[in-house]
C-alpha atoms as a printed R data frame, in Angstrom:
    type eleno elety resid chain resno       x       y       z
1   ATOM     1    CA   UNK     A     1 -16.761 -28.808  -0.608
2   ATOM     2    CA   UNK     A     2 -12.875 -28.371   0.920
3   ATOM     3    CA   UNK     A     3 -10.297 -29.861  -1.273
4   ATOM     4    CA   UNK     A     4  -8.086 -32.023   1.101
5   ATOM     5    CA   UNK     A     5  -4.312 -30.338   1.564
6   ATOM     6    CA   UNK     A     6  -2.149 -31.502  -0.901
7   ATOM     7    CA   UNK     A     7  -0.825 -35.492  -0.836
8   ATOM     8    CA   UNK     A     8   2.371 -35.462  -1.861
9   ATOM     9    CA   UNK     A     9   3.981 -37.972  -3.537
10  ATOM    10    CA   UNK     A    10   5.652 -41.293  -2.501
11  ATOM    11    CA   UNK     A    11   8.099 -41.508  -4.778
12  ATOM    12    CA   UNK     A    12   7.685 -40.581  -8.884
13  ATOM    13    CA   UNK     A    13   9.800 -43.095 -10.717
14  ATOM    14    CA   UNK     A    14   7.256 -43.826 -13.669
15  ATOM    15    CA   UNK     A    15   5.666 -41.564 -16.103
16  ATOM    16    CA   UNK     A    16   2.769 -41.716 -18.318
17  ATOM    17    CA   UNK     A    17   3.268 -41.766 -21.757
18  ATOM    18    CA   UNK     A    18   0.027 -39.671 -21.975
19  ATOM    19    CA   UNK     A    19   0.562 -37.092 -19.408
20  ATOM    20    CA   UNK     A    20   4.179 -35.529 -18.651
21  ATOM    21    CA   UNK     A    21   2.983 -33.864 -15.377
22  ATOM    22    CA   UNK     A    22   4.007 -34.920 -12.260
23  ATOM    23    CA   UNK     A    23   0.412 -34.251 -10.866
24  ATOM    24    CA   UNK     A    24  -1.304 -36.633 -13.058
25  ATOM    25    CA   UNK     A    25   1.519 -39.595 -12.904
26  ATOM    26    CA   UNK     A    26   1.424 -42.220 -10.319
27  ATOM    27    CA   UNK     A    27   4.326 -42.840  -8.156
28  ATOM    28    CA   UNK     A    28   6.427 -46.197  -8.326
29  ATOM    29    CA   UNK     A    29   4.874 -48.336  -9.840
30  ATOM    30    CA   UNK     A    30   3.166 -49.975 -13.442
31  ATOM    31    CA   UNK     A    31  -0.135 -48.526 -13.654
32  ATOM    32    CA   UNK     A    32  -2.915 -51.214 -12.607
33  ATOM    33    CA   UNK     A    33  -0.834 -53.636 -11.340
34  ATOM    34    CA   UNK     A    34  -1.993 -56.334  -9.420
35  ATOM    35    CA   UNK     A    35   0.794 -56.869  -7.106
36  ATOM    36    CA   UNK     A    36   1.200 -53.202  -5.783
37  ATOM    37    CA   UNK     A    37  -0.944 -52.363  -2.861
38  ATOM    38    CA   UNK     A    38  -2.183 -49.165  -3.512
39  ATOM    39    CA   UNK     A    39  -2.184 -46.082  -1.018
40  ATOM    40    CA   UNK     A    40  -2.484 -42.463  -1.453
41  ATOM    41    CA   UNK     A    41   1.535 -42.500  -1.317
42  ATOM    42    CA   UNK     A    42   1.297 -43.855  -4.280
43  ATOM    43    CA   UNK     A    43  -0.090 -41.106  -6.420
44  ATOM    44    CA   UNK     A    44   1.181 -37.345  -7.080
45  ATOM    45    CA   UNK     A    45  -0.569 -34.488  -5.076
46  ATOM    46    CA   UNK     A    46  -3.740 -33.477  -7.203
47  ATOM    47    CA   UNK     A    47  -4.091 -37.705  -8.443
48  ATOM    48    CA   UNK     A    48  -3.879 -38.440  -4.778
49  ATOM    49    CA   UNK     A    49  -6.395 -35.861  -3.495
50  ATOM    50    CA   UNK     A    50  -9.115 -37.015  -6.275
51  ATOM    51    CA   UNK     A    51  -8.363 -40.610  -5.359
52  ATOM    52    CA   UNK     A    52  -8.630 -39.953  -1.912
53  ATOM    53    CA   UNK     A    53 -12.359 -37.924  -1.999
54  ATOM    54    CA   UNK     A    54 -13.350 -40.405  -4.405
55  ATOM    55    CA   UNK     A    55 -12.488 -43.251  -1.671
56  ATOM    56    CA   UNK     A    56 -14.030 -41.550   0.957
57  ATOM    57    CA   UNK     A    57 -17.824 -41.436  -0.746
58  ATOM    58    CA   UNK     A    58 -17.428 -45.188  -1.532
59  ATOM    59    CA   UNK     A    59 -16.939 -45.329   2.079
60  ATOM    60    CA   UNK     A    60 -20.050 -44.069   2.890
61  ATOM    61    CA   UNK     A    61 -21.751 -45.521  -0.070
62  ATOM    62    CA   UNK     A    62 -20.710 -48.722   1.410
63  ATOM    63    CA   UNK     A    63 -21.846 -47.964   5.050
64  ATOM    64    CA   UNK     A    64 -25.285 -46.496   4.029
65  ATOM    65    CA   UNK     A    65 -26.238 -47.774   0.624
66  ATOM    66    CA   UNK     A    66 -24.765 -51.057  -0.414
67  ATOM    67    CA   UNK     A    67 -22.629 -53.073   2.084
68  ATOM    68    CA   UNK     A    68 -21.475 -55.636  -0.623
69  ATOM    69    CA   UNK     A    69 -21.467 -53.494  -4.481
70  ATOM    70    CA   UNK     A    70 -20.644 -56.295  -6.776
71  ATOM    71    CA   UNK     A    71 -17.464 -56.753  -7.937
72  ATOM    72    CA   UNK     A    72 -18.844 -56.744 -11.224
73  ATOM    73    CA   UNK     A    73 -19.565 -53.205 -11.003
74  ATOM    74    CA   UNK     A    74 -16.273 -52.421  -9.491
75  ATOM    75    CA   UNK     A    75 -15.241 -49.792 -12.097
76  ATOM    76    CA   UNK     A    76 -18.899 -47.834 -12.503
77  ATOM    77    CA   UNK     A    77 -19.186 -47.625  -8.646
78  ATOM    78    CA   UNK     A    78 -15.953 -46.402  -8.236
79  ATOM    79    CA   UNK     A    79 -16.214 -43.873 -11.374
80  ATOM    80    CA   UNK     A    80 -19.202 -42.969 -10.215
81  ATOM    81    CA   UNK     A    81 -18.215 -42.092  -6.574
82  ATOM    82    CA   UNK     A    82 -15.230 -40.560  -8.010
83  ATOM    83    CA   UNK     A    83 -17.346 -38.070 -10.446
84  ATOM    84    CA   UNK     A    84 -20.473 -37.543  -8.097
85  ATOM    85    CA   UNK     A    85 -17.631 -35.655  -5.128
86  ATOM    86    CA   UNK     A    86 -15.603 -33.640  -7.790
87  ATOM    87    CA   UNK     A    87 -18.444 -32.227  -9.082
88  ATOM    88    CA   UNK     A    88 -18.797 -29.601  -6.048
89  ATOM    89    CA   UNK     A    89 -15.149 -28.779  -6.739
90  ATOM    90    CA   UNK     A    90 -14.286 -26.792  -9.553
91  ATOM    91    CA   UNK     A    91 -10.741 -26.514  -9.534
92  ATOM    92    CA   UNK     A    92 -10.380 -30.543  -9.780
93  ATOM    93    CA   UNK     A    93 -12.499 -31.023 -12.632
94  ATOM    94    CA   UNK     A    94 -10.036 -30.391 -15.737
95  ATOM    95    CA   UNK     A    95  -7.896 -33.067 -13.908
96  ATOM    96    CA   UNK     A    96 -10.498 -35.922 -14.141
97  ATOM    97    CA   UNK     A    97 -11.187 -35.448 -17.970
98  ATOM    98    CA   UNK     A    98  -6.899 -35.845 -18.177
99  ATOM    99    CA   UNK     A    99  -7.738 -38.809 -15.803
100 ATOM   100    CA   UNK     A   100 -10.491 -40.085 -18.212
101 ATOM   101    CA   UNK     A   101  -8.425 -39.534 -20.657
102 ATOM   102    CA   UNK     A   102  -5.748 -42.040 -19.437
103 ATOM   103    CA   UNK     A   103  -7.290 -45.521 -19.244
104 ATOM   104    CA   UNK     A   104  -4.155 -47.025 -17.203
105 ATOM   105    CA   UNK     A   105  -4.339 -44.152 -14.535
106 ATOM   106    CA   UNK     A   106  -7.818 -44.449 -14.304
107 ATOM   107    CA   UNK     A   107  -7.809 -47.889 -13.805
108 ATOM   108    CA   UNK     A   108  -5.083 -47.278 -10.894
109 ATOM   109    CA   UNK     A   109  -7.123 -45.011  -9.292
110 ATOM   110    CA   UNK     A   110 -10.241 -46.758  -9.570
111 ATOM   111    CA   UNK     A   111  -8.287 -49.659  -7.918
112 ATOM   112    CA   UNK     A   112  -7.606 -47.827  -4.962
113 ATOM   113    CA   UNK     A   113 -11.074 -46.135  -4.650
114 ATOM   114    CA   UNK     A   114 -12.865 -49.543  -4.694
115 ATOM   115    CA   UNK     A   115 -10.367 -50.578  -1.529
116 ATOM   116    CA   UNK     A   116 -12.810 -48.952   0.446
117 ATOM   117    CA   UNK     A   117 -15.289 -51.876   0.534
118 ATOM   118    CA   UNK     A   118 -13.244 -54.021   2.501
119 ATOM   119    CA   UNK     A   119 -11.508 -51.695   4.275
120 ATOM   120    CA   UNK     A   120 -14.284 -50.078   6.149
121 ATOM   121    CA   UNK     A   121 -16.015 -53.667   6.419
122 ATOM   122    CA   UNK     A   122 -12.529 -54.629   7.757
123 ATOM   123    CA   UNK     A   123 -12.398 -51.784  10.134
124 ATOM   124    CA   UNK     A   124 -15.621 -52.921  11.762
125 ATOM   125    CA   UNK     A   125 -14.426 -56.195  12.327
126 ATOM   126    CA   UNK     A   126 -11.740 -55.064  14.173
127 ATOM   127    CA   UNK     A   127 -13.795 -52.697  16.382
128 ATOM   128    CA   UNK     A   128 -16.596 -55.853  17.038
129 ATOM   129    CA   UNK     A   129 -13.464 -57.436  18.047
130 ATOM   130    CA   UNK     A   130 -12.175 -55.463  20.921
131 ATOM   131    CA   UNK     A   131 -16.214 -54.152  21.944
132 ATOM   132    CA   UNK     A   132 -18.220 -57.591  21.596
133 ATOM   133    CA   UNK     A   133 -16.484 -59.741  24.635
134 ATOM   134    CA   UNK     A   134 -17.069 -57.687  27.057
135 ATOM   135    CA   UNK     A   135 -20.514 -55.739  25.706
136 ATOM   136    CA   UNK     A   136 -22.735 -59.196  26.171
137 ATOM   137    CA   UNK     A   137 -21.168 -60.453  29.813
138 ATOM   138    CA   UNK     A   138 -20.794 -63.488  29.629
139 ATOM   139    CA   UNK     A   139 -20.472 -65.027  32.942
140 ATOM   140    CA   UNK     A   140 -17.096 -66.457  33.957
141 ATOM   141    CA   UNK     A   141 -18.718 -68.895  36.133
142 ATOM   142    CA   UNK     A   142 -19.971 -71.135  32.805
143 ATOM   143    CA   UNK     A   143 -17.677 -74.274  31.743
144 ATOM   144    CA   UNK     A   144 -17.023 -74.432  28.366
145 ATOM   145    CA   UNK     A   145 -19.840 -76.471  27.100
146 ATOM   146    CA   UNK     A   146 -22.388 -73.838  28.735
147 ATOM   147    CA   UNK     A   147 -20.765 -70.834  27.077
148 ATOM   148    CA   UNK     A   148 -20.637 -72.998  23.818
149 ATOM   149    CA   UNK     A   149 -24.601 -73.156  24.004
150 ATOM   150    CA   UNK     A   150 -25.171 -69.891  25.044
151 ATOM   151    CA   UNK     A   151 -23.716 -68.685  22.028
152 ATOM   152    CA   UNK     A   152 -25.211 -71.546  19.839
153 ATOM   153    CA   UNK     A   153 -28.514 -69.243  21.281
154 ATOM   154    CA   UNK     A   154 -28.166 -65.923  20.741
155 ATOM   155    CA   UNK     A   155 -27.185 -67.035  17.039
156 ATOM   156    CA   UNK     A   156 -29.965 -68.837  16.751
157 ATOM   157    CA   UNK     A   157 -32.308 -67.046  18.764
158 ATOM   158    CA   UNK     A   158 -30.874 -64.019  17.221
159 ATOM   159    CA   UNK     A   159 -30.953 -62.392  20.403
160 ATOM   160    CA   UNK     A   160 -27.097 -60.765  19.835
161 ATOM   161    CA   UNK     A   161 -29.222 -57.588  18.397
162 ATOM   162    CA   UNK     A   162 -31.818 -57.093  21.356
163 ATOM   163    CA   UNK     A   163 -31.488 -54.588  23.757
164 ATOM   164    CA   UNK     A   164 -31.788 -56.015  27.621
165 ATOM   165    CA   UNK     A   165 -30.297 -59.194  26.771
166 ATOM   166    CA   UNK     A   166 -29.850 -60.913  30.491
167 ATOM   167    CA   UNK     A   167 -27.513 -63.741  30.458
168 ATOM   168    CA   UNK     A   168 -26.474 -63.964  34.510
169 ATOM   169    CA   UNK     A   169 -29.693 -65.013  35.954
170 ATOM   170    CA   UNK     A   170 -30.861 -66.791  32.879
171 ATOM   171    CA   UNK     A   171 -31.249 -66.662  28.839
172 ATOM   172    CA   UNK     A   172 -33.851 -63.735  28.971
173 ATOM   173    CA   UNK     A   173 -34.121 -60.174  26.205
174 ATOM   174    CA   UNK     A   174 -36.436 -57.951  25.148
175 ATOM   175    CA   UNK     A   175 -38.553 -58.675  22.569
176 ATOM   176    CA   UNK     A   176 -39.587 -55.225  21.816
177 ATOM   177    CA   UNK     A   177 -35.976 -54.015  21.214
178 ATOM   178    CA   UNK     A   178 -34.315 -55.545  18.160
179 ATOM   179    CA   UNK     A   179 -31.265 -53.724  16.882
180 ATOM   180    CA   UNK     A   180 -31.693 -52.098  20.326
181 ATOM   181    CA   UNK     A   181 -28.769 -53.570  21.999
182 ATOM   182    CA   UNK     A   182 -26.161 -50.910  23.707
183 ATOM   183    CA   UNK     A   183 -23.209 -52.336  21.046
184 ATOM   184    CA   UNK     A   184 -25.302 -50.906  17.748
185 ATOM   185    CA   UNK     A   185 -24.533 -47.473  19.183
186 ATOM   186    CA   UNK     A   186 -21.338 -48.136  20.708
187 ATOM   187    CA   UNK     A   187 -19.719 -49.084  17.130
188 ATOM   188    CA   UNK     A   188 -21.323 -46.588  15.227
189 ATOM   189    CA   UNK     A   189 -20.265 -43.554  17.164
190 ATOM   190    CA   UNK     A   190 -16.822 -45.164  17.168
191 ATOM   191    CA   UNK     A   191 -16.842 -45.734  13.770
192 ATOM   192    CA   UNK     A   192 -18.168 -43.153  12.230
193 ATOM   193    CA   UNK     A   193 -18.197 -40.130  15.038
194 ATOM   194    CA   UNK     A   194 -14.616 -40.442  15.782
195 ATOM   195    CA   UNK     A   195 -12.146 -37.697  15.083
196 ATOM   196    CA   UNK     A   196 -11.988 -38.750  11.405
197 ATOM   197    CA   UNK     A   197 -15.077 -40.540  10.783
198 ATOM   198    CA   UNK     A   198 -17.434 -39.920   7.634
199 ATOM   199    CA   UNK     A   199 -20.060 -38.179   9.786
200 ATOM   200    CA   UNK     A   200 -17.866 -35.810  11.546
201 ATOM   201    CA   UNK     A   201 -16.874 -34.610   7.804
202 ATOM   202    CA   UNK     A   202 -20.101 -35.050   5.850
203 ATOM   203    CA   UNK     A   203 -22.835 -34.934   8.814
204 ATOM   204    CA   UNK     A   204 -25.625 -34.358   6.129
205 ATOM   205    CA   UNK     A   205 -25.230 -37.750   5.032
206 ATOM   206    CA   UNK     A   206 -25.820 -39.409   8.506
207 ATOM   207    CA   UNK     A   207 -28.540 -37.771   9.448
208 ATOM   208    CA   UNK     A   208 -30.704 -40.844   9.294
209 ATOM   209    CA   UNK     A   209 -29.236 -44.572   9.824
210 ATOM   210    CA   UNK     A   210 -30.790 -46.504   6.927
211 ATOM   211    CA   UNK     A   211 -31.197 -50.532   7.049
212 ATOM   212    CA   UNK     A   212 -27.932 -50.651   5.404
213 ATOM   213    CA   UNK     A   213 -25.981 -49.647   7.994
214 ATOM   214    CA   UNK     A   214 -27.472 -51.282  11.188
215 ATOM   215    CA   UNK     A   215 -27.583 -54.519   8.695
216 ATOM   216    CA   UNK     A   216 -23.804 -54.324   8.974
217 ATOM   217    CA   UNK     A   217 -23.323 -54.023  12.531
218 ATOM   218    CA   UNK     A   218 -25.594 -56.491  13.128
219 ATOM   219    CA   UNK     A   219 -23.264 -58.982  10.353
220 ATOM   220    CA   UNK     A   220 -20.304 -57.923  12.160
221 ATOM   221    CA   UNK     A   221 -21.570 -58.523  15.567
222 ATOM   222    CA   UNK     A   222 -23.354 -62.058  15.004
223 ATOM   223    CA   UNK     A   223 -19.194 -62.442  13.540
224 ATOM   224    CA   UNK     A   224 -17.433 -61.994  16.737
225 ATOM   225    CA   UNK     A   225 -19.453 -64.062  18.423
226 ATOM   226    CA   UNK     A   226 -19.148 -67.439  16.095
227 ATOM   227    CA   UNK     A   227 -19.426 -67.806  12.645
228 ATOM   228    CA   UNK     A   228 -18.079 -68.751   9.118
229 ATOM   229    CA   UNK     A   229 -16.952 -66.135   6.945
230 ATOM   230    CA   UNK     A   230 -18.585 -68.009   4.151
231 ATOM   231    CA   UNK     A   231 -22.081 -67.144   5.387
232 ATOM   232    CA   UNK     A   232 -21.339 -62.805   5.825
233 ATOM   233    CA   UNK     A   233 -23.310 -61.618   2.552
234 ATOM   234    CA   UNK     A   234 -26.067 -64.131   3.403
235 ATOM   235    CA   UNK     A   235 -26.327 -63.028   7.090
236 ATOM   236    CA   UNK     A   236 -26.028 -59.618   6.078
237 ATOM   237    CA   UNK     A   237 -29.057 -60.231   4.014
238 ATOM   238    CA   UNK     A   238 -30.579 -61.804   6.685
239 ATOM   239    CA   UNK     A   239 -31.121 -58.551   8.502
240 ATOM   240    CA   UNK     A   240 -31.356 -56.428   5.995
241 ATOM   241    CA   UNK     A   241 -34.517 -58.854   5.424
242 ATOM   242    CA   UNK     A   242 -35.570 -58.638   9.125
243 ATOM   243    CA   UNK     A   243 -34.968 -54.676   9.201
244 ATOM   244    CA   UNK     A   244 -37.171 -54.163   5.813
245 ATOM   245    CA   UNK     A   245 -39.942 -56.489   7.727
246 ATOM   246    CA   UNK     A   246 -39.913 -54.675  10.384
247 ATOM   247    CA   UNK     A   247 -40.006 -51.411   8.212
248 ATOM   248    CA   UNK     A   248 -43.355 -52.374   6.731
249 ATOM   249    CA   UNK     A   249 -44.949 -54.084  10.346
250 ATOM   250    CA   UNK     A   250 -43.869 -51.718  12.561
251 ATOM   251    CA   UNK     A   251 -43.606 -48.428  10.671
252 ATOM   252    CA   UNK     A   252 -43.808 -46.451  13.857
253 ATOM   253    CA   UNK     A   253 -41.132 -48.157  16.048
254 ATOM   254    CA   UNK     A   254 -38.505 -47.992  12.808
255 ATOM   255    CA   UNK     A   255 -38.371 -44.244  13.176
């Protein structure tokens, strides 16, 4: 694996007691504070280049293993994520046992790794956002109360993942296309095929899109069109449900 350039730090105003080296000493501010936001500015070069490949595989843990990791196993996913990426690089590995060996670092950097939950949830929000309106044409000629049931429909109906989904001439899909629909592929080569994206950087680990991942587009679809935040874990387990049914009926189709 390539070892990111060097991050350099933010600022370097605190010191461990542990550790006198500026590359193992995060950068302005108490270690594991709450009310710091944490960002790779905020760590020395070699701390910030383990925090940042450690925050990159919880990215893709998120996006093709577990969409929601509990927060109860905040600290052994993000250790874990951390650990499992060094491993192919040599030259970082005497700085996680110093890391280990500092609980209040290593709970700062864990911190920051386990960020990446709701930031690449986040970041697919925001792409939904701008793709969704204009990916299921609505027509401009319903009032209000028409749109307001057409929507009330393709939640219920949970046509928002079928592909051929007609709603000019009337409320029609197709029934042999779920998690077929044009926007599935639209936000995952945006997300994840961009110039930065995961796959672009680790392409052996999107090979294959697993339930997990078009479970989340499908969540943060259904979200743009109406929902309550309140019901995202059970909607996402809603699909994931649906996809796993499918898996199991329809064996063929699923690959």
């Amino acid at each position: 694996m390539e070892v990111e350039e060097e991050v350099q730090p933010h600022c370097a105003k605190s010191k461990s007691s542990s550790f006198k080296s500026r590359s193992l000493t995060p950068a302005g501010s108490e270690l594991g504070g709450r009310n710091v936001k944490l960002t790779l500015q905020s760590f020395a070069s070699k701390v910030g280049i383990l925090a940042s490949l450690g925050h990159r595989a919880l990215r893709i843990h998120v996006a093709m293993v577990n969409t929601f990791p509990s927060s109860l196993t905040k600290y052994e996913e993000s250790w874990s994520s951390l650990v499992d990426t060094v491993e192919d690089v040599k030259s970082l590995k005497a700085d996680l046992d110093k890391i280990k060996g500092n609980p209040e670092l290593k709970e700062c950097i864990l911190n920051y790794i386990w960020s990446a939950c709701t930031q690449i949830r986040g970041e697919l929000v925001f792409k939904a956002h701008q793709k969704v309106p204009g990916s299921y044409s609505i027509p401009d000629s319903m009032n209000p109360q028409q749109v307001s049931e057409t929507i009330q429909w393709m939640i219920k109906s949970c046509t928002v993942i079928y592909g051929g989904l007609n709603l000019v001439v009337a409320k029609t899909f197709d029934k042999k296309a779920p998690f077929s629909n044009p926007i599935f592929k639209d936000l995952f080569m945006s997300q994840w095929f961009s110039t930065k994206g995961e796959a672009v950087r680790h392409p052996d680990a999107f090979k294959h899109i697993p339930n997990t991942t078009l479970a989340l587009i499908a969540l943060v679809v259904e979200s743009q069109v109406k929902f309550s935040e309140i019901q995202f874990r059970t909607r996402y387990q809603f699909y994931l449900n649906k996809l796993e049914h499918m898996q199991k009926k329809c064996p063929n189709w699923m690959k």
